[in-house]
N, C-alpha and C positions, 0 to 999 in steps of 0.2 A: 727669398723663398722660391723652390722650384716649381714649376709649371705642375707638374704633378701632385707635389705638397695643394698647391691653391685648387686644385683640381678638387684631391679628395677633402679639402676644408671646405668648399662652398654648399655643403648638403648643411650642414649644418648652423651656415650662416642664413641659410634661404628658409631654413625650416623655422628661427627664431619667431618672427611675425604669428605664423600658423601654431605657436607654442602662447604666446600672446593671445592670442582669439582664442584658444582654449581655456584659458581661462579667465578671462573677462567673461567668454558663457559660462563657464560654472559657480563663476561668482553673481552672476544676475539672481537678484531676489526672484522665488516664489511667488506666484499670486496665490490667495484668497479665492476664494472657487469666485466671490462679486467681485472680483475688481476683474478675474477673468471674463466674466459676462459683460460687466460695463466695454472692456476694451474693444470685445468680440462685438457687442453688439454698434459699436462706433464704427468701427472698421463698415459692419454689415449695410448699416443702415444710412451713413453720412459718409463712407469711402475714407474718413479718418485716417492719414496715414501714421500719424505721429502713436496711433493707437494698434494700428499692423505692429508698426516697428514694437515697440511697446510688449503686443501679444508674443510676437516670434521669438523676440528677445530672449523673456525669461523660458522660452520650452527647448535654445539651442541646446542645454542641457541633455534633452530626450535625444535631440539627434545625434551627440557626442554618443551618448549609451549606446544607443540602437547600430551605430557604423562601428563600435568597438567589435560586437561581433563578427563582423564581416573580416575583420583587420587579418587575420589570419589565411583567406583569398591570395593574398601577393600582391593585393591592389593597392596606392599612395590612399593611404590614409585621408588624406586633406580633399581628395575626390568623394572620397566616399561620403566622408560629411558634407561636403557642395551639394551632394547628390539626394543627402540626407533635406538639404536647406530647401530644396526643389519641392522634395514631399511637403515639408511642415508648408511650404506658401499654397499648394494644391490645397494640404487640410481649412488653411485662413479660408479659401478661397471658395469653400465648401459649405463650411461647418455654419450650422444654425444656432444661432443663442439662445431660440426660445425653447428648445428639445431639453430633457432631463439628461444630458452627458456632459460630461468634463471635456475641456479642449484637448486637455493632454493622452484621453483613453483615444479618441478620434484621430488625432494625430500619429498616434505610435503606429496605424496600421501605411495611412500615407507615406510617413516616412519608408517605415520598412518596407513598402511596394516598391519606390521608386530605388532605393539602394541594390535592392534582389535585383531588378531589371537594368540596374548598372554597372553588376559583379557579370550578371548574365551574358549582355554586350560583350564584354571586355573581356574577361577570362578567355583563355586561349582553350580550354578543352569543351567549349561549349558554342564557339563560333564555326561551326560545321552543321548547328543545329542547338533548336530548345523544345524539343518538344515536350509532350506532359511528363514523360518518361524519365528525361532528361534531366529535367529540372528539378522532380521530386527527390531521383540519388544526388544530386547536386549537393542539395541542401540539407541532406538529410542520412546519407551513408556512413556520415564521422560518427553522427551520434548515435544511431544503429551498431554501431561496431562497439562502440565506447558498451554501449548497454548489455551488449553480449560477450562484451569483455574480449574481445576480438583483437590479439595484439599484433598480427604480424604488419608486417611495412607493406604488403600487395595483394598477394593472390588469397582469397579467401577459401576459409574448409568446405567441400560441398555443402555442407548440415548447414553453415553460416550463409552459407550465398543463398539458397533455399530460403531461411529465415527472411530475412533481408526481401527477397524478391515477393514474398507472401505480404510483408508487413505493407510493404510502398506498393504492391500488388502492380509489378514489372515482370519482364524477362529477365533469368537468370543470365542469360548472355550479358543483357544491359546493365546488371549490377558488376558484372567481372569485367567489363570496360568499362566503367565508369571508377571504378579503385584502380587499375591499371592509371589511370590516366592521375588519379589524383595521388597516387604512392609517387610516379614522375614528379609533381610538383614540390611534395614534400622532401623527395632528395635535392631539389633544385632551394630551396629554402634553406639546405643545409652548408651551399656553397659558401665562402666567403666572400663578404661584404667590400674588406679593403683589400690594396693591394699586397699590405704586408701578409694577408692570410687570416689575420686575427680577425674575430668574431664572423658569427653567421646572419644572416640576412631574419631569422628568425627569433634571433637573440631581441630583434626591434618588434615582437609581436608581443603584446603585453599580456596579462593572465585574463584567460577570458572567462572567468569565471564572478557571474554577476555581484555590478555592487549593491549595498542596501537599498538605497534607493530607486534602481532600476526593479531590483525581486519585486518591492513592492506595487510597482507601475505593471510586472509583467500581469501581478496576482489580481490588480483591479482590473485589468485589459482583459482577463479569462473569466473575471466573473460577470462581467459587461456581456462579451460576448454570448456570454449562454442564458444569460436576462435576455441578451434581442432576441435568438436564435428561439429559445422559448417563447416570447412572445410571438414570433410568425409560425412557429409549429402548430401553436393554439389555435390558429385559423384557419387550420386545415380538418378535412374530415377525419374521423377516425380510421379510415382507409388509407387516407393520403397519409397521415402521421406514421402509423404501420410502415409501410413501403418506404415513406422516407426516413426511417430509423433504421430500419432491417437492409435498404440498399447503401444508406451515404453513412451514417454514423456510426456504425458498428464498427466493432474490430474485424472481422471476416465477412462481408459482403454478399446478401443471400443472394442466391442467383433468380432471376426471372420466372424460369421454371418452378422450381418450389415454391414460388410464392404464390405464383398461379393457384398451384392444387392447394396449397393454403387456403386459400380466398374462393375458389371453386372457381376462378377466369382462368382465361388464356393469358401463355406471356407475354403475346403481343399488346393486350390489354393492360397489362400489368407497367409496362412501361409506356402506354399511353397516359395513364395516371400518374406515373412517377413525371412524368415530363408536365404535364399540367399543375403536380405539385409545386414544382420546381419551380416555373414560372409565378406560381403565388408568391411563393417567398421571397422571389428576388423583386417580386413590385412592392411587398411590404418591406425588406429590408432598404429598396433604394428611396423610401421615405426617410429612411432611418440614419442610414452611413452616407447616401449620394451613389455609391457602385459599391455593392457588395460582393463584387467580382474582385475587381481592383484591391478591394478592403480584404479580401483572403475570408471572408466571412459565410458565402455561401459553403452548404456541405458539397464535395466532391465525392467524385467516383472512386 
């Protein structure tokens, strides 16, 4: 066999193993919401490891799901789940047994922090910089385009860049560099894999469109969320809740100003309260998740 032959054959012998652990995790039984709690609270309360391994075991499943999305980055797959496995041990390492949540609602945000902030690293059109900016087209301009039906390969129509820069509330400049840089990868995605020419580097990106069992995890993760999020809004004043609907959760962002003459204060005032709201919630939610920063859970600007 020629040097070359052994060359392009060893991806595939090296990748067996990581095709192996794929699915011995998908094949780990399911826990029982109690046998969940029993292991979690083993782990919690006696350091238990045979009850870690045990917990982590049967959720590598979640972190499989949750780094398929990512897979289409250009990142090795096999990191991104490593990356994924870093979360799920942060969530063991967090999670309280005696709270009303499931390991697996808890977990799904962990993992998915730690993967985001490993795409983020590594990705080459984002190591110049992450700002808030940055990260929100990062993550978020494919499916924007997809929803506006958006087909071209790069430069988008004024009307769509507008769109876009409104929705993720950016600079239009920042949205027309940031498709720039990602229509680059996607030609780069289209080069060939082997030497003979045959297939593309993208042909190894699998459909990323969710399986049943993930839909379902995504729909109890959003219904969770807005059971806590409701629960800490409740214990704000009617002022506070106001302000923090009309500036974080809305779809259009009221400004300072009109809330002001809304409310008969000043905007300085206005965003002295929003900032004191804020603060409430993140001391009620960090009873709840551990860092509801990290958790993606606090509302944003």
């Amino acid at each position: 066999m020629s040097h070359s032959a052994q060359t392009r054959s060893a991806p595939a012998r090296s990748a067996d193993p990581d095709r192996r652990f794929m699915k011995q995790a998908m094949d780990a039984p399911l826990l029982e919401r109690e046998e969940e709690l029993n292991l979690a609270t083993a782990w919690k309360e006696k350091g238990d490891e045979e009850a870690l391994h045990a917990l982590t075991t049967a959720y590598m499943r979640l972190v499989i799901s949750i780094a398929a999305k990512f897979r289409h980055y250009g990142l090795p797959f096999p990191d991104l789940v490593s990356e994924g496995n870093i979360g799920l041990m942060q969530a063991a390492a967090r999670f309280e047994p005696e709270r009303e949540v499931r390991f697996s609602t808890y977990a799904t945000w962990w993992i998915r922090a730690s993967i985001q902030d490993y795409v983020l690293r590594n990705w080459s059109i984002v190591r110049t910089g992450t700002t808030a900016a940055q990260k929100s087209l990062f993550f978020n301009l494919r499916r924007l385009r997809a929803l506006i039906k958006d087909t071209s390969s790069g430069q988008l129509t004024p009307e769509n860049r507008a769109y876009v820069a409104q929705a993720l509330r950016v600079g239009e400049d920042d949205v027309e560099k940031m498709a720039s840089r990602l229509a680059a990868v996607d030609r780069s995605l289209n080069a060939p894999f082997s030497e003979d020419g045959e297939g593309e580097w993208q042909d190894l990106l699998a459909d990323e469109n969710p399986d049943p069992e993930t839909q379902v995890m995504e729909d109890r993760d959003q219904a969770q969320r807005a059971q806590w999020l409701g629960e800490a809004l409740s214990r704000l004043s009617e002022r506070e809740q106001l302000i923090i609907r009309e500036r974080r959760l809305g779809e259009d962002s009221v400004t300072l100003e009109k809330l002001g003459e809304r409310l008969g204060i000043s905007k300085e005032r206005v965003r002295q309260v929003e900032h004191q709201a804020l603060n409430k919630l993140k001391k009620y939610l960090t009873e709840v998740v551990g860092d509801p920063e990290e958790a993606g859970l606090l509302p944003t600007s």
